[in-house]
N, C-alpha and C positions, 0 to 999 in steps of 0.2 A: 414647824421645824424648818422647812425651805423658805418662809416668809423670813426667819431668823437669819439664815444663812446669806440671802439677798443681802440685807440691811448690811449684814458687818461685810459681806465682798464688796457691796457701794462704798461703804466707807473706806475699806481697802485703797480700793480706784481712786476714791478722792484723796488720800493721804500720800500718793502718788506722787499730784502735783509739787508741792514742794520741791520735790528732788528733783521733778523737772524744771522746774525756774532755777534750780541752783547747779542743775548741768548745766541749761543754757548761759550763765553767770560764767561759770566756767569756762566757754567754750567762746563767750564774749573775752576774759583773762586774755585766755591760747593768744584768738586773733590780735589782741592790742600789742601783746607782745610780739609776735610775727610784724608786726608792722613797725617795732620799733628799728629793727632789722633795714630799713627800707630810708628810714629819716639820717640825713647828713648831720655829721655829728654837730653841727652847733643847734642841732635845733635836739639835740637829746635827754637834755635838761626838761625843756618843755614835752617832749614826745611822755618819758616817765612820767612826769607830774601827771600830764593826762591820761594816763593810762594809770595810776593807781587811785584817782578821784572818781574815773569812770570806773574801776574793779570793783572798789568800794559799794560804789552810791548803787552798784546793778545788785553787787550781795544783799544791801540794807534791803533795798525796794524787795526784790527777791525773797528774801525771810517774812518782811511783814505782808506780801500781799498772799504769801501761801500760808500763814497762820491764819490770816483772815478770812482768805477763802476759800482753805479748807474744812474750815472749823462750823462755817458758817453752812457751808454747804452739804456737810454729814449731818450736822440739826437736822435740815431741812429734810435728809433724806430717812432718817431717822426717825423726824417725826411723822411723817406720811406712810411710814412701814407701821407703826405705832399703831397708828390711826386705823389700817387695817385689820389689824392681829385682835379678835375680838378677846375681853377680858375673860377672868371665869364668871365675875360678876354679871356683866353682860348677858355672857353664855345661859348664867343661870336666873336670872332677869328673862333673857325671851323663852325661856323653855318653860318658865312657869306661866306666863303670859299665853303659849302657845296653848298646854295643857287645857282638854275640854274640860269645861265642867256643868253640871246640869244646871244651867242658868244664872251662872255663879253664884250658886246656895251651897251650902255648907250639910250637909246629911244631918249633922248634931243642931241645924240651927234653929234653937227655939222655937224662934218667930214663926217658923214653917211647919211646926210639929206639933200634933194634937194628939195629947196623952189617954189610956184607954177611959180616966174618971171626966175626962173633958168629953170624950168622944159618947158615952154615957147619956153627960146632960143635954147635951145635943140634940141626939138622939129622942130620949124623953119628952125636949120640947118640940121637938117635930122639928127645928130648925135647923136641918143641916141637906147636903146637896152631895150624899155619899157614893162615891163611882168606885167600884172593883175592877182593876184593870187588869185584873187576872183572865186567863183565857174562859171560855164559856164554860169546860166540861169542870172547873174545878171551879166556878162558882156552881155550878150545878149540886158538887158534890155538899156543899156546904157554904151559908154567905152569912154577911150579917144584919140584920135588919134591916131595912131599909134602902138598903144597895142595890144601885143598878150595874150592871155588870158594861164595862167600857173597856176591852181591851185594848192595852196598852197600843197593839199593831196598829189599832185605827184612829188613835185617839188624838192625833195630830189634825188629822182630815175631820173629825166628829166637831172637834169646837169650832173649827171653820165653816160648818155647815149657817144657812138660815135656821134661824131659830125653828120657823116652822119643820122643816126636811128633821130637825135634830129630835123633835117631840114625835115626829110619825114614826123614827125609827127607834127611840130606844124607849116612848110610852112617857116620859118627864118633861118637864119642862127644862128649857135649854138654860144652863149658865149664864150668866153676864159678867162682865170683863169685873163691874167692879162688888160682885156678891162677896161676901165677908164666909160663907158656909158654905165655900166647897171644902170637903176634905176627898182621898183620893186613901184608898187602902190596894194592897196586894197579899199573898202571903206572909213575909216576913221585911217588907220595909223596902228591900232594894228597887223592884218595879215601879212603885210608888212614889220614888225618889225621884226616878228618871220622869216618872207621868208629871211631878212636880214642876220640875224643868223644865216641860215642854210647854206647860200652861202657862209658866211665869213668862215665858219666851214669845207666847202669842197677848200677853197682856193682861192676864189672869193674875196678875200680882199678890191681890191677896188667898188664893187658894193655899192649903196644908195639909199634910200629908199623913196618916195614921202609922207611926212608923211600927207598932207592934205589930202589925197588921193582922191577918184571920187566927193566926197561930197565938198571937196573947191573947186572942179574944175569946178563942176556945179554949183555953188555959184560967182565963181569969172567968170565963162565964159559964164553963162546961157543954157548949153546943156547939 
């Protein structure tokens, strides 16, 4: 609103000028006539002549150099108030740009999501690299096969470790950036989402995440 207000009071001020090149016009008139006052009458003939050639030519000049540059000069100021006044587009362009997101994955997205009858065959074939990044006492209470309990709190720090430091402490073997079978479960999907994010962040690209988590798995397997 005061960036608005600037822009049309500049323009204001510029639309100003005009009327000051056409007072000064004016006030050029005044003087020529005062000065015809002044001229012995054989040269009065000539005194008016110049004095309505000069009224003239000072008005013409006068009109066209303050359309010109006035006109020219509210653009300019116009568009540089323009220029600041951020759009809603903009506005809504950087705020969705600003918005965090876990690693710019999508919760819904496929690609990242390992459903309970995939998580299954996995499982089955022994081939999978399953972390619970729920806190300790509620894997305690209940996990799912083969899951090693990683919470989430540490879990930034844990895939940073040397391989070796990461085997003495959680008893597996440690991840690599580019394994195809990590998945990551928590209770109900949310934490899981976020552990997602964080892996993908450290270059874990292809990790996925169990989005049913403990809660479909005791639902769908009754333990």
């Amino acid at each position: 609103m005061n960036t608005t207000k600037g822009r049309v009071t500049s323009c204001f001020i510029l639309k100003l000028f005009p009327v000051f090149l056409l007072t000064w016009s004016q006030i050029s008139w005044t003087l020529a006539s005062a000065s015809l006052t002044s001229v012995s009458p054989p040269h009065i003939g000539i005194a008016a002549a110049a004095k309505i050639v000069y009224s003239e030519s000072a008005a013409l000049v006068a009109a066209m150099l303050s359309a010109v540059v006035s006109r020219g000069l509210c653009q300019v100021v116009t568009q540089a108030n323009l220029r600041s006044i951020p759009t809603f587009a903009s506005f809504a362009r950087t705020f969705t740009a600003s918005t965090p997101t876990c690693g710019g994955e999508k919760e819904n997205d496929e690609a990242s999501v390992v459903t309970h009858s995939q998580l299954k065959t996995m499982l089955t074939n022994r081939d999978i690299q399953l972390f619970d990044v729920r806190d300790p006492d509620e894997h305690q209470e209940g996990r799912i096969p083969q899951a090693v309990n990683l919470p989430l709190g540490v879990l930034e720090e844990s895939l940073q470790l040397p391989p070796d430091h990461f085997e003495q402490r959680f008893k597996v073997k440690a991840p690599e950036k580019e394994d195809g079978n990590i998945v990551f479960h928590c209770r109900s999907g949310k934490r899981s989402f976020k552990a997602l994010g964080i892996a993908h962040q450290l270059g874990f690209h292809k990790a996925r995440h169990y989005k049913g988590g403990y809660s479909q798995w005791v639902e769908q397997e009754g333990n």
